[in-house]
N, C-alpha and C positions, 0 to 999 in steps of 0.2 A: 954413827951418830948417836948421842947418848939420847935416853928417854925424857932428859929435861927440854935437849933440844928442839927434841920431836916436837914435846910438849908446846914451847915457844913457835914451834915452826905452824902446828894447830892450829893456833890460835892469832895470830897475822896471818896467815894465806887463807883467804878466801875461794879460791877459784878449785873445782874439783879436782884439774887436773895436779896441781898444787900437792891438794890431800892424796890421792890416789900415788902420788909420787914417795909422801910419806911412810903411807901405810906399806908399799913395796916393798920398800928397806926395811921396813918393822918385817916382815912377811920373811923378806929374806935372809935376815938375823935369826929371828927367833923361830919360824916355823917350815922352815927348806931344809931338808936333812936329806943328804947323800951318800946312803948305803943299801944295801939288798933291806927289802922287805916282804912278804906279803899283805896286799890289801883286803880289806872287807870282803873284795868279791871274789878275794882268790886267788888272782892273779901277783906274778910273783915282781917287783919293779926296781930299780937302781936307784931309788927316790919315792920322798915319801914328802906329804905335807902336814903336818901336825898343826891346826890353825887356831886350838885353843891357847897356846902361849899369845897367840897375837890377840885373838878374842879376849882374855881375858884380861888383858894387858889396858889399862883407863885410856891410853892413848887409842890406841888399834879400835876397842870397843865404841868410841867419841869417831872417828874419823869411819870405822864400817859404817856403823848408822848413820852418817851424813851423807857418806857414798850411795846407800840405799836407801836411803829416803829420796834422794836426787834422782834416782832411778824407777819411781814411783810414776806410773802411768796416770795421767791427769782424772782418767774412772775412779769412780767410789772403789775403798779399798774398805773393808768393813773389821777385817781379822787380819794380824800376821803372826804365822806360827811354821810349826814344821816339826820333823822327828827328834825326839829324844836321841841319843844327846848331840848331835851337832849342834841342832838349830837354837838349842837353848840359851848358851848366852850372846846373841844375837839378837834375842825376841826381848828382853829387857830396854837394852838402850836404843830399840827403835821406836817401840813404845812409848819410852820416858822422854826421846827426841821426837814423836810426831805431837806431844800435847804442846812441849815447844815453839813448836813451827804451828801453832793452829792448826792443826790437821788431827785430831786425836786418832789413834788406830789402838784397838785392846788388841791384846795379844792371846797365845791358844799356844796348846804343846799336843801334839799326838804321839803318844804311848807305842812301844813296838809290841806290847802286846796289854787287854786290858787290868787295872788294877784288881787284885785278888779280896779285896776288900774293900768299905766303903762301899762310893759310886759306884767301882767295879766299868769306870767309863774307858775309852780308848784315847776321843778326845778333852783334853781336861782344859779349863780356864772359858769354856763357852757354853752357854748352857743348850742352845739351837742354833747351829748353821746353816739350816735349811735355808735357801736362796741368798746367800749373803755371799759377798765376794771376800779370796783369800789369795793373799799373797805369802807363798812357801818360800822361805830361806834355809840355804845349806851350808855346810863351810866348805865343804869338798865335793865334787862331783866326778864321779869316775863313769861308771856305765849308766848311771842315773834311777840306780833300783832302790837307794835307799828311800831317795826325795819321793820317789815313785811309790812306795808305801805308805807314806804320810797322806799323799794326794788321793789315793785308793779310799783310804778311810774316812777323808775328807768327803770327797764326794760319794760315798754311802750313806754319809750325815745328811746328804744334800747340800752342799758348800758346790761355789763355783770357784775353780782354780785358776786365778788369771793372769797369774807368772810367778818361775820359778827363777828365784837370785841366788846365786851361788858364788859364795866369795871365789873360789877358786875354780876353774874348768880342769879335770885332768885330758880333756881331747881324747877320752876311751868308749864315743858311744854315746854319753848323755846329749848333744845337743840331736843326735837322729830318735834317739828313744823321745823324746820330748817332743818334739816334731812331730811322728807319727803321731802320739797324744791329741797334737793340738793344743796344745800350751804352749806360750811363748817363756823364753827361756835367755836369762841374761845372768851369763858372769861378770864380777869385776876383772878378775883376772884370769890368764890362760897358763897354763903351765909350762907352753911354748916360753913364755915371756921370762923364766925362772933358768930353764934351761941351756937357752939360747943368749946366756949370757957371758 
């Protein structure tokens, strides 16, 4: 399906499952790759997911944020942010789509480690977290140590974590690591769903 279709496809389908239908095929064109890799965590796989070509792509980034906005727990949602660099271009067009939607949500980036200059802060775009609710976005989630460092740092701010969305599940770990946390923990997609096709 080309990008313009996509595009038209957007913007007459209303219904999630619609969009979510979309962005798959965006997912599985541009960001499903089938060869030996190593991931972040070491571990060695037949399959990778690269989710910036989709993230960044106007369609994908328009059709993630509407996914995850729809996935927004009806609780005050105060911050959405998450680690550098997944979560980055993610936290733009949810933003730009919750003032949209009447819901305004600022957004926040947390640093993997802090700036060596300036601020010298770890989380950047808020000035105090203390007692405010956050919602961490990921693009990929494999044993769930990355998202799990953002939330770390988070809640040293004093932030409360109160769910972790993850464009993609790799099924390696993160919904038990989450779990134990106590955070609730919602992918759009499974990596089952890539595979098993």
């Amino acid at each position: 399906m080309t990008a313009l279709r996509l595009m038209e496809k957007a913007t007459i389908d209303t219904s999630a499952s619609d969009l979510r239908q979309s962005v798959y095929e965006l997912i599985r064109r541009k960001s499903f790759i089938q060869k030996p890799v190593t991931l972040s965590s070491g571990k060695q796989s037949n399959h990778y997911f690269d989710m910036k070509p989709t993230m960044l792509d106007p369609i994908g980034a328009n059709i993630l944020a509407e996914l995850i906005f729809a996935s927004l727990p009806s609780s005050r949602i105060d911050y959405v942010g998450g680690l550098e660099l997944g979560a980055v271009p993610l936290i733009g067009p949810i933003v730009m789509l919750s003032a949209y939607k009447g819901r305004p949500i600022p957004g926040l980036i947390v640093r993997k480690k802090p700036k060596e200059h300036g601020t010298q802060r770890l989380v950047e775009g808020a000035d105090d977290v203390r007692g405010k609710n956050v919602l961490v976005v990921d693009d990929v989630t494999t044993t769930g140590d990355s998202a799990l460092k953002s939330i770390r740092a988070l809640q040293t701010a004093g932030a409360n974590v109160v769910l972790i969305i993850s464009i993609l599940d790799r099924e390696e770990g993160a919904t038990d690591l989450y779990k134990r946390e106590g955070i609730a923990f919602r992918p759009l997609f499974k990596a089952s769903e890539f595979l098993n096709q």
